[in-house]
C-alpha angles and dihedrals in degrees: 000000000000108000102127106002087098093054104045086056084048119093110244088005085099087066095053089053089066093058082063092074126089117271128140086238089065094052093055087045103054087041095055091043109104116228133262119243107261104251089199144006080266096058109138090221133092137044130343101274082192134048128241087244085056092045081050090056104043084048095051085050105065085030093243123188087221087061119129086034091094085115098045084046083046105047086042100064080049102057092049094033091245117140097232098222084083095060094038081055095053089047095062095041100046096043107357083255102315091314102106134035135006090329087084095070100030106050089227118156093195101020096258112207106225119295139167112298110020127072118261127229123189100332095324146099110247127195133200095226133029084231079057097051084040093054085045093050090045094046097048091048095050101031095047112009091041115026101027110034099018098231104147112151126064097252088056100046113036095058080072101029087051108016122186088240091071085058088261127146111230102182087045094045093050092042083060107048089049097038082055082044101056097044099040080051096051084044088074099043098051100037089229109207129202123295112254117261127230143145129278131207112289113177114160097267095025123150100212118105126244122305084246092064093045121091136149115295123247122238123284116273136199094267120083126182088202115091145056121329105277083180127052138220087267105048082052103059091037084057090051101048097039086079093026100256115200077218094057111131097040093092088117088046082057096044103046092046085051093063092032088064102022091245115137102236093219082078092055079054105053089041103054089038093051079055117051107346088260097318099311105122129017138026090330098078086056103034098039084222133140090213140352111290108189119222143285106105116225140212093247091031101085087198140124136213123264112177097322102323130082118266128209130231088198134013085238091053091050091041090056094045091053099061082041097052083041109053093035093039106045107007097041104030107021087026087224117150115155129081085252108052099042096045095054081053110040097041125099104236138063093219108131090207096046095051088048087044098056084038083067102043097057100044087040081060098044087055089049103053092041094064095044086051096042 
């Protein structure tokens, strides 16, 4: 929520902007322009590391509107020497792929903030097409980032794409991005098929979630959820309101459900953040949910349905109901207590890649944490 609002206020910068519409001129251009020398393993620059089937597949997983685009996304990094898992990782990160947020309505791969050309809508560039907002992404990173301020790896970028002043979290934003990168990049290598399907436990009243949600579980790890508050109340509150969480205030409420249930609350927090960004895009606004708990509603869950997941009249009431869900759903019944084990279980989707890639970001998160609060 930053992107261009530092060019448009820079002498000259104005006139690079343009350069970020679409025009044949710029093609030949970009395809003409040599290449940087890679500062670091995560420079943006050089060739696709992943192929436009595999972008296709990333994108059907999370049932992105962009979906069936993988070789637009793909010829695209190729024309700006850009390797497209980087804007395939920014797209996750900045929309889960179009799914949340204003992305829905831009079109924006990156959430542009308005800029000349488009149309802007609330605050925001907005494109007719998703191949439009994908042109736009590729053109800002190479013209500027790249090319006129020779900024080229993700450390370097993202502190100015993303700045702390905007309430962002660098360190969390580039962990991220490197942490999709790496698996997307694996994925390739290894050829990572789908998770095995079975049935879950279904009793009338049950708490589990549908069987096809349910999949066999991945191997411990080293990160339990299970365990003494490594985070205060604090901690907790700074970090909420931090990204102005609808849920900011309710740092004690965390805290006190943590020790109720012997889950450390740092995991609630991962995890709600991994979700929705505290409550900020997705589901979450409508449901007051950390995560999405599928249906069926229960008797302590005070709780009703929305289109198959439970919905909150309060973020207390959802906050309680996770650790709850939690410690009676997947330590008690299923006896499954690290990060590992409990995310290849409790997402949505059966994407090897997706479900490593939200195991690292949230452990990625807890060490993170742990070291601010220590």
């Amino acid at each position: 929520m930053k992107r261009c609002s530092k060019l448009v206020s820079t002498g000259g910068i104005g006139l690079i902007l343009l350069l970020v519409m679409f025009s044949q001129m710029q093609v030949q251009i970009h395809a003409e322009t040599p290449l940087l020398p890679q500062a670091s393993s995560y420079s943006v620059l050089g060739s696709p590391t992943v192929s436009a089937a595999f972008i296709n597949s990333v994108l059907a997983a999370y049932n992105s509107p962009a979906s069936g685009k993988g070789q637009a996304l793909f010829d695209d990094g190729v024309t700006y020497g850009i390797d497209p898992v980087y804007a395939l990782a920014f797209f996750m990160h900045e929309s889960s792929f179009g799914t949340a947020g204003v992305a829905r309505y831009t079109h924006s791969l990156g959430n542009l903030r308005c800029i000349p050309g488009p149309a802007c809508y609330d605050g925001f560039a907005s494109f007719p097409t998703w191949e439009a907002g994908f042109i736009a992404w590729y053109g800002l990173i190479r013209d500027v980032y790249v090319d006129t301020w020779h900024l080229s790896t993700i450390e370097q970028i993202i502190p100015t794409y993303a700045p702390s002043g905007d309430h962002n979290n660098v360190s969390a934003y580039i962990g991220a991005v490197e942490s999709a990168v790496d698996s997307w990049r694996s994925g390739q290598i290894s050829n990572f098929g789908p998770v095995p399907q079975v049935s879950g436990p279904s009793s009338s009243g049950s708490s589990a979630p549908p069987a096809t949600t349910t999949r066999n579980p991945y191997p411990v790890d080293g990160y339990s959820i299970q365990g003494k508050p490594t985070v205060d109340v604090a901690f907790i509150n700074q970090i909420l309101t931090q990204y102005h969480s609808p849920a900011a205030g309710n740092g004690q409420l965390f805290y006190d459900q943590g020790v109720k249930y012997g889950i450390d609350p740092i995991y609630a927090l991962a995890f709600f953040m991994r979700d929705s960004t505290f409550g900020t895009v997705g589901l979450a606004r409508a449901t007051h949910s950390l995560g999405p708990i599928p249906s069926p509603v229960t008797s302590t869950c005070h709780c009703t349905d929305f289109h198959g997941y439970r919905s909150y009249t309060t973020w207390q009431d959802g906050i309680t109901d996770w650790y709850q869900y939690m410690h009676d759903y997947f330590i008690q019944q299923l006896g499954l207590t690290t990060v590992s084990q409990i995310v290849s279980v409790f997402v949505t989707t059966s994407d090897n890649l997706a479900i490593q890639t939200t195991i690292k970001v949230i452990e990625y998160r807890v060490d993170v944490w742990r070291k601010a609060q220590a």
